[in-house]
NUBA-583500 format. One record per residue (C-alpha): residue number from 1; x, y, z. Coordinates in Angstrom, 1 decimal. Layout:
BEGIN
+-----+--------+--------+--------+
!   n !      X !      Y !      Z !
+-----+--------+--------+--------+
! NUM !      X !      Y !      Z !
...
+-----+--------+--------+--------+
//
This chain:
BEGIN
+-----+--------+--------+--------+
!   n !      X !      Y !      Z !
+-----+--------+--------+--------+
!   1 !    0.0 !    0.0 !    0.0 !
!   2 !    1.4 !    3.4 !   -0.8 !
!   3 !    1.6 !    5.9 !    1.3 !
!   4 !   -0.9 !    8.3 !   -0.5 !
!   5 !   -3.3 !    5.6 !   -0.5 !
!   6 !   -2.7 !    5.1 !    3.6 !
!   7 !   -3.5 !    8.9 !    3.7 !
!   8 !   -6.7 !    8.9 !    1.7 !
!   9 !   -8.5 !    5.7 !    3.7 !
!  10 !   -7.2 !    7.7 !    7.1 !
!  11 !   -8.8 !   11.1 !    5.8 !
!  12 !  -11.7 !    9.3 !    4.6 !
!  13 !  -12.1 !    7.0 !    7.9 !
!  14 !  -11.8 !   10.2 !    9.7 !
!  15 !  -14.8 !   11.6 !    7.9 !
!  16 !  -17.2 !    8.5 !    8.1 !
!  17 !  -16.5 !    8.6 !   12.0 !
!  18 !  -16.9 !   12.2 !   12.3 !
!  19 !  -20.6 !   12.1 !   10.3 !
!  20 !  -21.8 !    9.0 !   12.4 !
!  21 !  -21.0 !   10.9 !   15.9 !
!  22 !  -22.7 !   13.8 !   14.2 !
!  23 !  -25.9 !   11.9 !   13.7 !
!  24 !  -25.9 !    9.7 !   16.1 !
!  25 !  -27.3 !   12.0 !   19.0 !
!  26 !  -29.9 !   13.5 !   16.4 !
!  27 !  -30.7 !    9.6 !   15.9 !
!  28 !  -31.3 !    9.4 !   19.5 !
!  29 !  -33.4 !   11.9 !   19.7 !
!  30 !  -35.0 !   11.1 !   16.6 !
!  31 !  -35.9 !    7.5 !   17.9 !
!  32 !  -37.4 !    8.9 !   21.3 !
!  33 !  -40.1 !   11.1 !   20.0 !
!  34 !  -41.0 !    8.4 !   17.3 !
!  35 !  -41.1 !    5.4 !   19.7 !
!  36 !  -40.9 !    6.7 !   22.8 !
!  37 !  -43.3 !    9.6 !   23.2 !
!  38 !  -45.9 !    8.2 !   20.5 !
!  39 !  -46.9 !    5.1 !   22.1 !
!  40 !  -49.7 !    6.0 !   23.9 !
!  41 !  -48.6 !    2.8 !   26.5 !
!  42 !  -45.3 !    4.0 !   27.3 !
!  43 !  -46.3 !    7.8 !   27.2 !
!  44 !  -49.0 !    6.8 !   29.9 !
!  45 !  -46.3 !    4.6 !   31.9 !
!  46 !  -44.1 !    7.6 !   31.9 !
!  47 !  -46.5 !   10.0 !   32.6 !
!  48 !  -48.4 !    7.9 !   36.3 !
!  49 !  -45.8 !    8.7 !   38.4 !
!  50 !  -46.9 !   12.7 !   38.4 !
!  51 !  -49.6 !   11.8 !   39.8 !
!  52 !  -48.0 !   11.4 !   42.8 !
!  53 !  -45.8 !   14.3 !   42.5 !
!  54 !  -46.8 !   17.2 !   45.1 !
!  55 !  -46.1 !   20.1 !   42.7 !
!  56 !  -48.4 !   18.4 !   39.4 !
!  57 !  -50.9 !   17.4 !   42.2 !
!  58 !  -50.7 !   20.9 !   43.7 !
!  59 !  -51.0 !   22.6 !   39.8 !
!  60 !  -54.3 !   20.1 !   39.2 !
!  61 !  -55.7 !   20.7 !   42.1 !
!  62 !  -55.6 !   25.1 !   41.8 !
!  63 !  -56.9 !   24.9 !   38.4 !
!  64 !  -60.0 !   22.0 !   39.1 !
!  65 !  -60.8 !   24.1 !   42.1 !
!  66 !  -60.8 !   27.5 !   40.4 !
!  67 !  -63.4 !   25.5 !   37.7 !
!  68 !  -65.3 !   24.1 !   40.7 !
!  69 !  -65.9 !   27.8 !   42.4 !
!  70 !  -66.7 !   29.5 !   38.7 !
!  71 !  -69.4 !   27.0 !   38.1 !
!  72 !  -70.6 !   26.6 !   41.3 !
!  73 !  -70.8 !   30.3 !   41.5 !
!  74 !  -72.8 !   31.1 !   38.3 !
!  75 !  -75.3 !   28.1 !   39.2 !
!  76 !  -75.8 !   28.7 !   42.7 !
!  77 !  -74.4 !   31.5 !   43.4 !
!  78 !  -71.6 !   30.2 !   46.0 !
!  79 !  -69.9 !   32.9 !   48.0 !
!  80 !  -66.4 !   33.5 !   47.8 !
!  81 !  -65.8 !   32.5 !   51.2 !
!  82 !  -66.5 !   29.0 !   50.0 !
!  83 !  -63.1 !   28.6 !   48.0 !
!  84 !  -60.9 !   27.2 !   50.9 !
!  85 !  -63.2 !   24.3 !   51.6 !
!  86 !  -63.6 !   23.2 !   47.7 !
!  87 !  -59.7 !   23.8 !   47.2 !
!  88 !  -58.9 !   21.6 !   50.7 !
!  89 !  -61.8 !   19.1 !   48.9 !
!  90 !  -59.9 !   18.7 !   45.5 !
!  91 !  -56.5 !   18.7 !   47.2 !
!  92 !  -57.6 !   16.0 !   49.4 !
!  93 !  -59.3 !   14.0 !   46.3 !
!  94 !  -55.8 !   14.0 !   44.3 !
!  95 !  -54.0 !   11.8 !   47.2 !
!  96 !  -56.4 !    9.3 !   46.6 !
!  97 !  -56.4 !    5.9 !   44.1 !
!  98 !  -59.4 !    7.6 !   42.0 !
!  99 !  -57.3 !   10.4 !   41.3 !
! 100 !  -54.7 !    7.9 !   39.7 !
! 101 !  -57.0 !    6.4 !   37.7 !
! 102 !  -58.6 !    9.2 !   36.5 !
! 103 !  -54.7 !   10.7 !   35.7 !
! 104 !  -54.0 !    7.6 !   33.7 !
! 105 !  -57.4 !    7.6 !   31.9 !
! 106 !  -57.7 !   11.3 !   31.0 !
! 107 !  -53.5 !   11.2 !   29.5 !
! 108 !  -54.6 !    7.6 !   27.9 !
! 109 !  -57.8 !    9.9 !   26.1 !
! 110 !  -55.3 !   12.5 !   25.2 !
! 111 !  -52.5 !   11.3 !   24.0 !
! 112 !  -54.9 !    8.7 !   21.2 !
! 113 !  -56.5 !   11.9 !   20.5 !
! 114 !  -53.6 !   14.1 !   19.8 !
! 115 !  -51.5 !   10.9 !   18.0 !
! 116 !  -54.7 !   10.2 !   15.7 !
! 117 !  -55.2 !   13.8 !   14.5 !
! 118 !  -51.5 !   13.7 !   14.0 !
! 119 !  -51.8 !   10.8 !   12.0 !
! 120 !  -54.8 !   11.6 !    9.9 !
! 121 !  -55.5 !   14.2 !    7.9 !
! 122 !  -58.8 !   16.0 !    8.9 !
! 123 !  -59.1 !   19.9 !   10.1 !
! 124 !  -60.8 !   21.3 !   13.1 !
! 125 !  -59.5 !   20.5 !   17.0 !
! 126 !  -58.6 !   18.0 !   18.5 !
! 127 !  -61.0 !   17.1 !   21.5 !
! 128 !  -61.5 !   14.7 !   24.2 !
! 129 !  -64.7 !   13.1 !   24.8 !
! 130 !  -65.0 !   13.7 !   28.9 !
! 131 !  -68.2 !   11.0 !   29.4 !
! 132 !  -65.3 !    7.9 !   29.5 !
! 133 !  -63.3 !    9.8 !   32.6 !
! 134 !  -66.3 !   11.0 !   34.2 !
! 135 !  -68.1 !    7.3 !   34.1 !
! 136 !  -64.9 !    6.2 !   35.5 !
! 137 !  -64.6 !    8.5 !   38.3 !
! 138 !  -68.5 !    7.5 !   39.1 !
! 139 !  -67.4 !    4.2 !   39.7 !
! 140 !  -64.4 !    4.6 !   41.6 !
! 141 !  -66.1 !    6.9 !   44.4 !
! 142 !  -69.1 !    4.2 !   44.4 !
! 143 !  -66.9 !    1.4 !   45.1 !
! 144 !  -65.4 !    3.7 !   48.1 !
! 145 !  -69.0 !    4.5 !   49.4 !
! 146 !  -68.8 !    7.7 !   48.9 !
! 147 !  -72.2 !    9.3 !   49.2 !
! 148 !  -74.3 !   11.0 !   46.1 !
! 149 !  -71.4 !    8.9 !   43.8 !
! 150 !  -74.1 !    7.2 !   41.7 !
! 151 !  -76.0 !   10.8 !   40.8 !
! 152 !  -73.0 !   11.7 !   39.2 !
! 153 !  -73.9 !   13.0 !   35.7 !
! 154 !  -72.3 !   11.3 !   32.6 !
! 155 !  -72.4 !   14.1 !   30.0 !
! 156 !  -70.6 !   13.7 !   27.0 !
! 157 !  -68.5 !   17.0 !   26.8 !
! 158 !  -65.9 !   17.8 !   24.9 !
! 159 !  -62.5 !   19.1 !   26.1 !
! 160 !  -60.4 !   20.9 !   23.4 !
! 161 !  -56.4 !   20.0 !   23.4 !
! 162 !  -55.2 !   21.2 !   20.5 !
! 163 !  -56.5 !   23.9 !   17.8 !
! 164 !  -56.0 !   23.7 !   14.0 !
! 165 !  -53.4 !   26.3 !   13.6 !
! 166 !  -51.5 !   24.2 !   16.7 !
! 167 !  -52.1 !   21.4 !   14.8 !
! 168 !  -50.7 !   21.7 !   11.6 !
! 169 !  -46.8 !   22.2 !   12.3 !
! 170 !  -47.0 !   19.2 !   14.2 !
! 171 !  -48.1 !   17.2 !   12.0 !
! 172 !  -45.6 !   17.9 !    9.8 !
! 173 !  -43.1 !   17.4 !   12.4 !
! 174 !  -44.0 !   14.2 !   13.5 !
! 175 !  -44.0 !   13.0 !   10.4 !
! 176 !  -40.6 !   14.1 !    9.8 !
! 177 !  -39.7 !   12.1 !   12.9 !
! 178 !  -41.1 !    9.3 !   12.3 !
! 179 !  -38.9 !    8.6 !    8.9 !
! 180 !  -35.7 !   10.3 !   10.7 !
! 181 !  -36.2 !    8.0 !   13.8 !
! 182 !  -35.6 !    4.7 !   11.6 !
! 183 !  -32.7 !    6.0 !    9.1 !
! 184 !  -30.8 !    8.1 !   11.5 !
! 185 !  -29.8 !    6.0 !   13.7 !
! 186 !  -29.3 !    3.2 !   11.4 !
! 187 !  -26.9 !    6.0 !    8.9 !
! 188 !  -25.2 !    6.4 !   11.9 !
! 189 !  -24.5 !    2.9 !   12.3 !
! 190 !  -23.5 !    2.2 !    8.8 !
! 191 !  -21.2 !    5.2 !    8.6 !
! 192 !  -19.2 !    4.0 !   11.9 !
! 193 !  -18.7 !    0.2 !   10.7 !
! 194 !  -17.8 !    1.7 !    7.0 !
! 195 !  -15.2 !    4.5 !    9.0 !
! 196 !  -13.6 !    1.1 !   11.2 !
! 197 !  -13.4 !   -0.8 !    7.7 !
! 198 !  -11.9 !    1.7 !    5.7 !
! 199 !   -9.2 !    2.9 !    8.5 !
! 200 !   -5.6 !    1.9 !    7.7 !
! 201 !   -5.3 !    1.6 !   12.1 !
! 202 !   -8.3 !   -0.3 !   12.9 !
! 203 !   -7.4 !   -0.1 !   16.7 !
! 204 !   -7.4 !    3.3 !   16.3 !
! 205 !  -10.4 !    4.2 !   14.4 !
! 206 !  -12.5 !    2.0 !   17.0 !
! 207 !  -11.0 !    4.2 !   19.8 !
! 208 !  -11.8 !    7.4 !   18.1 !
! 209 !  -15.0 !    6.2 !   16.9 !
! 210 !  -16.0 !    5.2 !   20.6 !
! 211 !  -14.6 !    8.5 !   21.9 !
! 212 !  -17.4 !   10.4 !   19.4 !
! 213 !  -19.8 !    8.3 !   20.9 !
! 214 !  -19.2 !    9.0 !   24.0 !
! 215 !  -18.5 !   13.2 !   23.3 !
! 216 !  -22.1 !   12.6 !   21.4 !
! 217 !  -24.0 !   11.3 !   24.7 !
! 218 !  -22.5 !   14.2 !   26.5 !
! 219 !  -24.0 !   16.7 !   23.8 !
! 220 !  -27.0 !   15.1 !   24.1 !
! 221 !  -27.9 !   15.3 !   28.0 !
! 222 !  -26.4 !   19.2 !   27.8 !
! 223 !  -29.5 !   19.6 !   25.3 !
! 224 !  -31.8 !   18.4 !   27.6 !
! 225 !  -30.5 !   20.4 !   30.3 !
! 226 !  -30.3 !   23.7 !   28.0 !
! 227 !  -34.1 !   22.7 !   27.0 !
! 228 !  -35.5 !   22.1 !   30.3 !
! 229 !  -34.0 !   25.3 !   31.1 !
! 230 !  -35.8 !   27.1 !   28.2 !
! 231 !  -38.9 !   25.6 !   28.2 !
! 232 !  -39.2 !   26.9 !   32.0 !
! 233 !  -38.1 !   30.3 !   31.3 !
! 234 !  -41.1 !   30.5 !   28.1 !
! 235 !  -43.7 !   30.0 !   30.6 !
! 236 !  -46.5 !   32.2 !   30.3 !
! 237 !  -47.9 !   33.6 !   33.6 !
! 238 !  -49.7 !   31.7 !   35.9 !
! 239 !  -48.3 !   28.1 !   34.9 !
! 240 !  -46.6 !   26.4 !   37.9 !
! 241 !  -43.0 !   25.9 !   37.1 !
! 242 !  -42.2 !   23.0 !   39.2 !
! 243 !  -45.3 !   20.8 !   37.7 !
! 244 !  -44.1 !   21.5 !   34.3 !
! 245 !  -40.3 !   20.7 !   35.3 !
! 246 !  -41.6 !   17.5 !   37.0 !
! 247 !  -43.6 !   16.9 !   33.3 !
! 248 !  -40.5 !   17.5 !   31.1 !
! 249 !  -38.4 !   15.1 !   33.3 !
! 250 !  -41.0 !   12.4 !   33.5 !
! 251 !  -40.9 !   12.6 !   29.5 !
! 252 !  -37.6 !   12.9 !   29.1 !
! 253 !  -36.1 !   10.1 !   31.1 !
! 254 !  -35.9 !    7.6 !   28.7 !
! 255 !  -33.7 !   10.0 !   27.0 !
! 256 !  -31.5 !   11.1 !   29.6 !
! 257 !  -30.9 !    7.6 !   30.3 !
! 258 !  -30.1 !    6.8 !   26.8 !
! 259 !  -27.9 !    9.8 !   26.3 !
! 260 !  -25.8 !    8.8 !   29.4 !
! 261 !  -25.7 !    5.2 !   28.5 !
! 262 !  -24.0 !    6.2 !   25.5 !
! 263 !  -21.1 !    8.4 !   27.0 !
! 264 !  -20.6 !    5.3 !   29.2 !
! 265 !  -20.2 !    3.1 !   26.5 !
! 266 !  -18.2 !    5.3 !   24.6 !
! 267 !  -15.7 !    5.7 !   27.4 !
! 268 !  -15.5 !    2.0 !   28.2 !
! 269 !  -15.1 !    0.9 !   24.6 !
! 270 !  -12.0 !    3.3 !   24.2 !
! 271 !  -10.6 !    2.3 !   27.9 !
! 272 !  -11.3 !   -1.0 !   27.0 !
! 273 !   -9.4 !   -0.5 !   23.3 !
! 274 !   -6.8 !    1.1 !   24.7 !
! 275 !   -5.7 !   -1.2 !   27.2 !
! 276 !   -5.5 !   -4.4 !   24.6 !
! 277 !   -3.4 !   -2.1 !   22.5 !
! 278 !   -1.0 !   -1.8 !   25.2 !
! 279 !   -1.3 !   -5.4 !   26.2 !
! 280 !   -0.6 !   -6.4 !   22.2 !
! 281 !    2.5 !   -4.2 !   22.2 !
! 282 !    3.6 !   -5.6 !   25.6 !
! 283 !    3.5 !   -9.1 !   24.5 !
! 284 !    5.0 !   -8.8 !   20.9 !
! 285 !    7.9 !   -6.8 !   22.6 !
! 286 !    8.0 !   -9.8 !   25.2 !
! 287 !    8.2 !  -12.2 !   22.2 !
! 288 !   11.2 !  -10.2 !   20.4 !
! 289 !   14.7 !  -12.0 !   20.6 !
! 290 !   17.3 !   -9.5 !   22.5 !
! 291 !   20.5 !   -8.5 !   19.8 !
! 292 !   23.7 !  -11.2 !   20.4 !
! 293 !   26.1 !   -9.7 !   22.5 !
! 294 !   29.9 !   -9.2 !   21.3 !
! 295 !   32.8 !  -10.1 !   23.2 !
! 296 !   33.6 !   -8.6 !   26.9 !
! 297 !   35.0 !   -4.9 !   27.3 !
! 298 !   38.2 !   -4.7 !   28.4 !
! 299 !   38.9 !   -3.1 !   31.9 !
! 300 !   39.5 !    0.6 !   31.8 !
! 301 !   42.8 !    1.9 !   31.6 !
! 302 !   44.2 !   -1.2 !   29.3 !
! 303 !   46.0 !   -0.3 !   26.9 !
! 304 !   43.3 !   -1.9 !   24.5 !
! 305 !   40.8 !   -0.3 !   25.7 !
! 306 !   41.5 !    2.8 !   24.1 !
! 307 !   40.1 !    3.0 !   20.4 !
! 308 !   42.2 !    2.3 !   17.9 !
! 309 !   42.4 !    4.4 !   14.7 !
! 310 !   41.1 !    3.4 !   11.3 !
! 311 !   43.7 !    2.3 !    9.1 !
! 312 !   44.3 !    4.7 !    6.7 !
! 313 !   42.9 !    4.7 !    3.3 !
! 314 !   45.3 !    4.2 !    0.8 !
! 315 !   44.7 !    7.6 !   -2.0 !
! 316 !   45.2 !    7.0 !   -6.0 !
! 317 !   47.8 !    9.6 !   -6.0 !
! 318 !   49.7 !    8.1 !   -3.2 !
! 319 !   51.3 !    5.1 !   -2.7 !
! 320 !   50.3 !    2.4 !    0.2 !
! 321 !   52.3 !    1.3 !    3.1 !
! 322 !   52.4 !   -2.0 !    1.6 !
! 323 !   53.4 !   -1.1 !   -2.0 !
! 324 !   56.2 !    1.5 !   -0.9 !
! 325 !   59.7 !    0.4 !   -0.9 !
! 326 !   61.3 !    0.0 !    2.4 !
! 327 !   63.7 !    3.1 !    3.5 !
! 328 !   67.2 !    2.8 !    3.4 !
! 329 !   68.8 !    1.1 !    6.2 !
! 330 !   65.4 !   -1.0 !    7.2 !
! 331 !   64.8 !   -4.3 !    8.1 !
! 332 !   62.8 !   -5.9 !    6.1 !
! 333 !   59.0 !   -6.9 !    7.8 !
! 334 !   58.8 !  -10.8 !    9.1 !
! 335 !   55.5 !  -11.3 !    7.5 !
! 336 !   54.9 !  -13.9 !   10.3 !
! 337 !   54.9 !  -11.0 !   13.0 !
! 338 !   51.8 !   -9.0 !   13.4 !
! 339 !   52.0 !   -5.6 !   11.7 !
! 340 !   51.5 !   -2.8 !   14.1 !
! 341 !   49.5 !    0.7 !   13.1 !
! 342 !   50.9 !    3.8 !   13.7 !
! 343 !   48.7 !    6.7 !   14.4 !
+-----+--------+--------+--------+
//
């Protein structure tokens, strides 16, 4: 492999890994409003605990007694004076088991209503049909003995949730969800295993692809945090801000959960990647054979152990020490002594 070819698969592996961390949050979140928040089933599961919550109980329990003393007083005309005792009356009703029920069964009735007008393509608003919940409630107080239960009226009357104008950008949003919570998480999925598989460094791909994952997670729970934080400061006046921070974290924990789980995984993939590498190199070092050792230095202050000069190179212009004739006078070499070099 050459190495302009090595440096095209790294740039391009780079790139796949950078696009699947990209989308893989957005695939996340894609995936959670799709599945998670329109199943009427899990949206319901999600959404029982509140009714235990003291601030949601408190917020249901202001506004039903508010609608309580503005009937009651164009009816019968009730006196003011007579709002402490039906707001101590509802506040005492939402501790009880009817009050779950009826929780469950009116977010049951609006969540099919808003997910069907979502779904389908008719105008007007989308209503709830109030006879089902009431006929309920009916039934729970006369199983508790509570007196009048059974007079209880079963009117069919019909809450608006949503308006047209609300509806319509909706629509078109969920339906954009519903497509991008299949094919985004599944791009993102593709585009990491085709980053791995191109990468020259496999080892090192999976590390930096797990590292994305996990830097992706992270990104992910900061945007819930950063949306909790807006959707509280948007309130409009008189909407209680910890019943709607107790809704957006019971809808949203799925998500938070999911968006941790993948910065653990990320983290642990790469730990785990990172140790094996350093295991491999351990092992193949363990496994090379150590260079063969020369003969034993002579002590210091030998003569020997000083360095002896390179001979000298014989030139082309110059004669050798071997070709030149002897001096006048000079014994000729024995050539069975050993020739000594002078520096």
């Amino acid at each position: 492999m050459t190495p302009r070819t090595s440096r095209l698969r790294d740039v391009l592996s780079a790139a796949l890994t950078v696009a699947a961390c990209l989308l893989l949050p957005f695939g996340a979140l894609a995936a959670w409003a799709a599945y998670g928040i329109a199943d009427t089933g899990r949206y319901v599961t999600a959404m029982a605990p509140l009714s235990s919550d003291p601030a949601v109980r408190g917020a249901v329990a202001d506004t039903v007694g508010a609608g309580i003393m503005h009937e009651l007083a164009q009816r019968r005309g009730l006196p003011p004076s007579a709002a402490p005792y039906v707001h101590s009356a509802v506040r005492s009703f939402t501790r009880t088991e009817t009050f779950r029920a009826v929780w469950d069964a009116g977010n049951r009735a609006s969540h099919e209503a808003v997910l069907k007008a979502l779904r389908e393509r008719r105008e007007g608003p989308v209503t709830v049909d109030l006879a089902p919940i009431t006929a309920q409630v009916r039934h729970e107080l006369a199983d508790g003995d509570v007196p009048l239960a059974g007079s209880i009226p079963v009117r069919h009357a019909r809450l608006a949730v949503l308006e047209p104008d609300e509806l319509r950008p909706l629509r078109v949003g969920f339906r954009t969800l519903e497509v991008a919570g299949v094919w985004l998480p599944v791009s993102a999925g593709v585009l990491a295993g085709a980053g791995i598989a191109v990468a020259v460094r496999r080892r090192r791909a999976v590390t930096a692809t797990a590292l994305g994952t996990a830097v992706g997670g992270a990104l992910l729970g900061v945007a819930l945090l950063v949306g909790r934080a807006t959707v509280l400061a948007d309130l409009p006046p008189g909407v209680s801000r910890p019943a709607v921070a107790a809704v957006y974290d019971a809808l949203t924990t799925t998500l938070r959960h999911v968006a941790w789980g993948l910065f653990a995984l990320g983290l642990l993939v790469a730990a785990v990647t990172w140790l094996t590498r350093r295991r491999t190199v351990a092992r193949l070092t363990a496994r090379r054979p150590a260079p063969p050792t020369g003969a034993p230095a002579p002590p210091a202050g030998s003569p020997s152990a000083s360095p002896a000069a390179p001979p000298p190179v014989p030139s082309a212009t110059t004669p050798s020490a071997s070709t030149a004739p002897p001096p006048s006078g000079a014994r000729p070499a024995n050539p069975s002594l050993p020739r000594r070099v002078v520096d």
